[in-house]
C-alpha positions, 0 to 999 in steps of 0.5 A: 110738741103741742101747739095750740091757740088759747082764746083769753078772756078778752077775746085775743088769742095766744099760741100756746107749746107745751111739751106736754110731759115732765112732772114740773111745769117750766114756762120759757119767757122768750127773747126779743124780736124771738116765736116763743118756741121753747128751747130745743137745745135745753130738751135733753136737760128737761128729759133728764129732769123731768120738766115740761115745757110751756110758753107761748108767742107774746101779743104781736109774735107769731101767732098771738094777737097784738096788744098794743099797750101792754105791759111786763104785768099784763103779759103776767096775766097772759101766763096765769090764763096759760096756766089755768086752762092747764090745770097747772097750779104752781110752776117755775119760770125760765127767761132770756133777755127781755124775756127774763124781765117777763119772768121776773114780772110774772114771778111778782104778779103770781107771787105764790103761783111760782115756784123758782125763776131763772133769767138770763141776761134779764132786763132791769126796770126803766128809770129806776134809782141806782141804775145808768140804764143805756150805760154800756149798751151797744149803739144799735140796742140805744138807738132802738130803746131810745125811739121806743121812749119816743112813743109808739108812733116814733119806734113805729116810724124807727122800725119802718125806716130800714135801720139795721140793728148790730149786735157786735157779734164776737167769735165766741157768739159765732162759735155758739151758733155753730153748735145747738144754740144756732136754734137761736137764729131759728126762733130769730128768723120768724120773730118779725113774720107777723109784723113789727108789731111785738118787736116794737110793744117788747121795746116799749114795755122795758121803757115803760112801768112794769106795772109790778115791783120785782121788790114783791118777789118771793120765789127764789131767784137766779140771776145769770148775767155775762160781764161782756153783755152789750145788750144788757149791761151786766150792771142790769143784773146787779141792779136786779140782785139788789132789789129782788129779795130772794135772788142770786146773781152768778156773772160770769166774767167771759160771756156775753149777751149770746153765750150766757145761754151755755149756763142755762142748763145749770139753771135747771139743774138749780130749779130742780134742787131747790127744797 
């Protein structure tokens, strides 16, 4: 793994992984509160296929400047500086919860640019027609998108003020992080090392305009969502099938927010079949 700093044209910095090889460039949209570390436990599908991993912590993760503001398509920006100064011209895009909205907003403002996009569990836009956006969510996940709506200063004051998120884990999502997906908590452990600071702008930016419109999409899309999900309601990735013209929703009727992970491979296996 390559890990390197990229100055971007504004002067912020971003901490950059590439794998480094693999005839197919896939960037990998991290989670939130998550270091944008692309996922080990897929490395053995990528081998297989020949993908390169590329990704980077979001503005306030790890090793990545704050951006205070910054929305679903300025983040879209961050990936296309990413992909020029490695001379990668077309790519697909690969997210996990928020990060699947990341995905999705860098496939509508690089349009051509992307090749294919794979969510899992992706975040539908806020305050759209169609869509009870909190219907279903854990009382933890309401609470902390809810303060975030308040503005930055209250999701500041929220994070400050010791409250503790539950996810309701199930016995299933333990089983999982017994296994290689456990790298999940990996990840999780550094995300808030460097401060609250991209927990608290990821939150805002799913309440706030995308600044892009997942309707412009033109790569095709694969939607993969659990029908347990209490993070993200499964009705977030009907919502998103709906409105993004290329896309595929798969759900599936046992899974959850965590153990959607397990399908990612076949989402791969997708991009990778595409013509």
């Amino acid at each position: 793994m390559n890990e390197t700093d990229l100055q971007l044209s504004d002067g912020r910095t971003l901490h950059v992984y590439d794998t480094g090889r693999g005839d197919l460039p896939v960037f990998w949209n991290h989670g939130t509160p998550n270091l944008g570390a692309p996922p080990e436990p897929l490395f053995p599908a990528a081998e297989r296929l020949g993908l390169r991993w590329i990704s980077f912590d979001r503005p306030g993760y790890g090793g990545s400047t704050p951006a205070p503001g910054r929305t679903t398509a300025s983040v879209a920006r961050d990936v296309e500086q990413v992909a020029d100064a490695l001379g990668i011209d077309r790519f697909a895009v690969v997210g996990y919860s928020g990060g699947g909205s990341y995905a999705l907003g860098t496939a509508a403002v690089l349009r051509e640019r992307v090749r294919a996009a794979v969510t899992l569990a992706a975040i539908a836009p806020y305050g759209v027609d169609g869509l009870d956006w909190f219907d279903g969510m854990v009382p933890s996940g309401q609470a902390a998108l809810r303060a975030a709506l308040g503005g930055r200063s209250e999701k500041e004051a929220y994070e400050a003020s010791g409250v503790e998120y539950d996810p309701e884990f199930t016995a299933k999502d333990f089983a999982l992080f017994d296994g290689p997906w456990g790298w999940l908590g990996k990840v999780a452990g550094g995300g808030l090392d460097a401060g609250p600071y991209g927990q608290i702008d990821d939150d805002i930016s799913y309440v706030t305009p995308w600044g892009c419109d997942p309707a412009t999409i033109v790569a095709p899309t694969l939607l993969l969502h659990g029908e347990k999900d209490g993070i993200i309601p499964n009705a977030h990735g009907h919502w998103l099938a709906v409105h993004c013209p290329a896309a595929e929703l798969r759900s599936f009727p046992a899974d959850s927010h965590f153990t959607i992970v397990e399908h990612a491979e076949s989402g791969l296996d997708w991009i990778y079949n595409l013509p």
